[in-house]
C-alpha positions in Angstrom: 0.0 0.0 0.0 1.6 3.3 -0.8 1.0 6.6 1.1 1.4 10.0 0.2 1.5 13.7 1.7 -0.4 16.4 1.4 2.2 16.9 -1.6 1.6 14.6 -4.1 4.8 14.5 -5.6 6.2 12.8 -2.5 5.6 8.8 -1.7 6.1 6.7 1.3 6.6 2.7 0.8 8.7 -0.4 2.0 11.6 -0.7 -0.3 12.6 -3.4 -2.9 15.2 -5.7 -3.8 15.0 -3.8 -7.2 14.9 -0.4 -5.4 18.9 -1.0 -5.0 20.5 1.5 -7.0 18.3 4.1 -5.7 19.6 3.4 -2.1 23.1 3.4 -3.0 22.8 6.7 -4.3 21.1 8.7 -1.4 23.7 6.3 0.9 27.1 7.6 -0.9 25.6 11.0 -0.9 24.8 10.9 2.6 28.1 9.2 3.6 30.3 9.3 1.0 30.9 5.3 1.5 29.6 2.6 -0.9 27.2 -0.3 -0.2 27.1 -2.9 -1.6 23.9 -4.9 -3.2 24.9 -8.0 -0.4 24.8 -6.4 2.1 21.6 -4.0 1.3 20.2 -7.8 0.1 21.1 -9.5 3.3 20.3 -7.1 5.8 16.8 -5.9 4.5 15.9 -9.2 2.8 16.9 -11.8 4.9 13.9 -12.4 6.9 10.3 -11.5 6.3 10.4 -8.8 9.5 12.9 -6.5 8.2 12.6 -3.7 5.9 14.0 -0.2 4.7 11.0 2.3 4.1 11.8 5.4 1.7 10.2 8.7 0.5 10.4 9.1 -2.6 9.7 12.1 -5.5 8.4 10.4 -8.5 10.9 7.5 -8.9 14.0 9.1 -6.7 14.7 7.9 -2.9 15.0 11.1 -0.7 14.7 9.6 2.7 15.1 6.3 4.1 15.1 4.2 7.4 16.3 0.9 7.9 14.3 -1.8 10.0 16.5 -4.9 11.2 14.6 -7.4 13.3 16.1 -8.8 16.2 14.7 -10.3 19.3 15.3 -9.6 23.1 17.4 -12.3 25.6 14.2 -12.5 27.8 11.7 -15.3 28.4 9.3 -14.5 25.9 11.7 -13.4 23.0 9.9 -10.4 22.7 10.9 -8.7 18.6 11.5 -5.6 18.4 13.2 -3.4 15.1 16.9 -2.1 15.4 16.8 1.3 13.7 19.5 1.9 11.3 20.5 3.3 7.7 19.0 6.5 8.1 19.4 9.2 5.6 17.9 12.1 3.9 19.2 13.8 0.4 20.6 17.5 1.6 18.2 19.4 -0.4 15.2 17.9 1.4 16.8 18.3 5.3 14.3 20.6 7.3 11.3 19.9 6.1 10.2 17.5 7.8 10.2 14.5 5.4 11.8 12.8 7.9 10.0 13.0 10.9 6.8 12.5 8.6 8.9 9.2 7.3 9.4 7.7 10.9 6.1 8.5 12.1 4.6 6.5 9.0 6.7 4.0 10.4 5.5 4.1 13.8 2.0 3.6 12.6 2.4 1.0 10.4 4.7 -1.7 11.6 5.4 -1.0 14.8 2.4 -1.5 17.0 2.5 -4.8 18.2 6.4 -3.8 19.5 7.5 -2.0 22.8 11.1 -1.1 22.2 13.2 0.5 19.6 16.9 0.2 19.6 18.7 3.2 17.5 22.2 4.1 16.6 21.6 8.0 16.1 24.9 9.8 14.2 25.7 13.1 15.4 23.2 14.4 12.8 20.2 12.3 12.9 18.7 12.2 16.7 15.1 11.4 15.2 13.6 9.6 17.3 9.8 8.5 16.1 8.4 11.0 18.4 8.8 9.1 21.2 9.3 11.3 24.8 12.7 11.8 26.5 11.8 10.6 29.4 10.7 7.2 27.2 14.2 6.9 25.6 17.2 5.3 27.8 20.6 7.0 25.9 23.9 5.6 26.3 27.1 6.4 24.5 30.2 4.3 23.5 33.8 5.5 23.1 35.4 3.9 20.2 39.2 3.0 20.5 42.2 1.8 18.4 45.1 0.5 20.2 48.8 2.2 18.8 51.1 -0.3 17.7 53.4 -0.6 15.3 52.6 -4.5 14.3 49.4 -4.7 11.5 48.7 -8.4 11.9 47.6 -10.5 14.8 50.0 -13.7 15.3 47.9 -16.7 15.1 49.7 -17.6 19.0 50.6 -14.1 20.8 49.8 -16.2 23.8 49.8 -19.6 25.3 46.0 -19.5 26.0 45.0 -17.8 23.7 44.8 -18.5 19.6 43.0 -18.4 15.8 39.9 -20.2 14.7 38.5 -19.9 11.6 34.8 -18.3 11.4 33.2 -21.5 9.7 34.6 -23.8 13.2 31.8 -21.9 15.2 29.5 -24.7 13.9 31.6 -26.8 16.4 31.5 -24.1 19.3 27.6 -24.3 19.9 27.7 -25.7 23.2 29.4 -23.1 24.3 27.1 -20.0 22.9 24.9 -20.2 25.9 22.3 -17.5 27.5 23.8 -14.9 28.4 23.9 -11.1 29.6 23.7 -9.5 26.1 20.5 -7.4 25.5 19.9 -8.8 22.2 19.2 -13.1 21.9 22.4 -14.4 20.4 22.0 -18.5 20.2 23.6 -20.2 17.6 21.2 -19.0 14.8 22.0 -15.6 15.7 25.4 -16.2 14.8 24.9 -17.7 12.1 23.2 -15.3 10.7 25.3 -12.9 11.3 28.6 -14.0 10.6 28.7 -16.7 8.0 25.8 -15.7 5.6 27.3 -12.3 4.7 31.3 -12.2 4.2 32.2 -15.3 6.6 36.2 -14.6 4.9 36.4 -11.0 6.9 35.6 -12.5 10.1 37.6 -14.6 12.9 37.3 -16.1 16.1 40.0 -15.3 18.6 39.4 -18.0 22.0 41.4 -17.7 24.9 41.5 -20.3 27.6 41.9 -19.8 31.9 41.4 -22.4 34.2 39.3 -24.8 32.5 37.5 -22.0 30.8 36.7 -20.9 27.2 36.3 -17.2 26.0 35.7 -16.4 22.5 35.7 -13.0 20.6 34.6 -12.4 17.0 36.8 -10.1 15.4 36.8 -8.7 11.5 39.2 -7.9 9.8 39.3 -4.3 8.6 41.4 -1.5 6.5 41.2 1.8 6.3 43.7 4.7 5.2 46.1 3.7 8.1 46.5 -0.2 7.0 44.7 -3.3 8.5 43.1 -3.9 11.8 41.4 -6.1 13.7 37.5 -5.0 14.9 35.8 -7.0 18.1 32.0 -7.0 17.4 30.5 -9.9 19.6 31.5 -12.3 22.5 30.1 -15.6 23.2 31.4 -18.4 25.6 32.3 -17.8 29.9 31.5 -14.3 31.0 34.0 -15.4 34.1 37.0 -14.6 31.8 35.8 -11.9 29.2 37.5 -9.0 30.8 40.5 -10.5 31.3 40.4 -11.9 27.6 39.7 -8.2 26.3 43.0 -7.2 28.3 44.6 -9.6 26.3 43.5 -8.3 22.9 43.7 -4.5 23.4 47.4 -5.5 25.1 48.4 -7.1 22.1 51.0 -5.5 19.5 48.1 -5.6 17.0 46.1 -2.9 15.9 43.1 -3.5 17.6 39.7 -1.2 17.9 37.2 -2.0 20.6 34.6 0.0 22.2 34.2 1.4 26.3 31.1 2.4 28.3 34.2 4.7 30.0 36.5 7.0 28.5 40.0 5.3 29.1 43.5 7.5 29.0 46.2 5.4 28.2 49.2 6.2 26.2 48.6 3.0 24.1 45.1 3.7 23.1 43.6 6.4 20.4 39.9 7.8 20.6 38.6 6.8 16.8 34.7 8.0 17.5 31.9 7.9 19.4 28.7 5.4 18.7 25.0 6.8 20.5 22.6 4.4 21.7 19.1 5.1 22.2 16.1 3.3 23.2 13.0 3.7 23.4 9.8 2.6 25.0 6.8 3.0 22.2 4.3 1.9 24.5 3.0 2.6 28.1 4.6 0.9 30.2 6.9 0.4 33.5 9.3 2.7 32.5 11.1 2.7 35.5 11.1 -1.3 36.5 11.8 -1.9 32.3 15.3 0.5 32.8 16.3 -1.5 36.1 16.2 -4.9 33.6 17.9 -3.2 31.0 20.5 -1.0 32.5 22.5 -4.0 33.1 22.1 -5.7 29.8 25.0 -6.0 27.3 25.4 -4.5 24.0 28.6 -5.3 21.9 29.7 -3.5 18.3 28.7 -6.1 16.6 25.0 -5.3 17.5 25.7 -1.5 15.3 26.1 -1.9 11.5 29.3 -0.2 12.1 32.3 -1.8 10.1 29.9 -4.1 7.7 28.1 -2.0 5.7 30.8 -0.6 3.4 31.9 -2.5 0.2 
């Protein structure tokens, strides 16, 4: 079903496979990066929840949000949409479109959810019109450690070592409930990290006292040569800081994130990453923030790092 404005000329629907090129467009002119049709294909397309919903004038894409579909580590595996991919063409900021874009949203697909998870840039705090005192916000300090050394040794330590990405078919019994926010079972995983560039990712386990940590990390380059991205964590909590330690203290270039801001002579502030989420419905706020203020949220959970061809 398509809707339109008061203004003809402008048209609001769910995107298409076919609608591709379009989106690349307004995405390189929004942030100069290229995307490519994989990723736009496995992201939007992958499951029947997820979606990108555009304005359009006539046949061009001026606006767009991207829906992912994820579902909540709780009892009920409640769904709820991961905002992301939001853009609007320069000559069509200010007007609204946007907020009239969201709110179409809102309406249409997401009434039968109670949370929204968004990654706001420092330009786009839209927010489906849903009240500050309805929207938890957190904020992320994004770090590269400074070494010399590009390329992580397969053993930098006795407990610690390589596994290829494919091998975490043989890891399931150790990708257990956990703390994170977001349900991450072996599907998850799956999903995520061997249906979409398997090759750019790796699995980096490190072994203390009879237990097993394990960090997926992806292999990255930018103007300043290779380095090495952690995005999720699966396997003992117990050890996981300690593991961490042993990454960012590694010769290798290495970027992580920190609820904290960390001064260290080793490290180098990259960016910053904004969380915020929201509560559509009426609800508890306050009991709802208690169970979620100690839930975890890793990099891998953005769409930082993976988008770009």
């Amino acid at each position: 079903m398509i809707c339109r404005l008061e203004n003809p000329k402008f048209i609001f629907r769910k995107l298409k496979i076919s609608d591709y090129q379009n989106f690349s467009k307004l995405f390189y002119l929004c942030f100069k990066k290229k995307i490519s049709y994989d990723f736009y294909k496995w992201r939007y397309f992958n499951d029947r929840f997820s979606f990108c919903y555009g304005a359009f004038e006539s046949s061009k894409l001026i606006a767009n949000v991207g829906m992912k579909s994820m579902k909540l580590n709780t009892n009920n595996n409640e769904r709820v949409f991961s905002r992301h991919t939001s853009m609007v063409s320069s000559n069509y900021r200010g007007k609204g479109i946007f907020s009239t874009l969201l709110e179409k949203v809102k309406k249409k697909f997401l009434n039968k959810t109670n949370l929204l998870i968004m990654w706001p840039n420092n330009n786009n705090f839209a927010s489906f019109g849903i009240k500050k005192n309805r929207i938890i916000r957190k904020k992320y300090y994004l770090y590269l450690t400074l070494n010399r050394k590009t390329k992580i040794k397969k053993k930098f330590n006795k407990n610690i070592n390589i596994i290829n990405i494919n091998n975490i078919n043989k890891l399931k019994v150790f990708i257990k409930d956990n703390n994170n926010f977001f349900l991450k079972n072996f599907d998850y995983f799956k999903s995520r990290y061997l249906l979409y560039k398997d090759k750019e990712y790796l699995i980096n386990k490190f072994e203390l006292n009879n237990f097993k940590s394990f960090f997926i990390l992806k292999k990255n380059k930018n103007k300043t040569g290779f380095n090495y991205v952690i995005l999720d964590h699966f396997g003992s909590e117990y050890i996981k800081s300690t593991h961490l330690s042993q990454l960012i203290n590694n010769k290798s270039k290495v970027i992580f994130w920190s609820k904290k801001k960390i001064n260290k002579s080793n490290l180098k502030l990259i960016n910053y990453i904004n969380l915020n989420i929201g509560f559509i419905k009426e609800t508890d706020i306050r009991k709802q923030k208690e169970m979620l203020f100690n839930k975890e949220f890793m990099l891998g959970d953005t769409d930082s790092f993976i988008t770009i061809k």
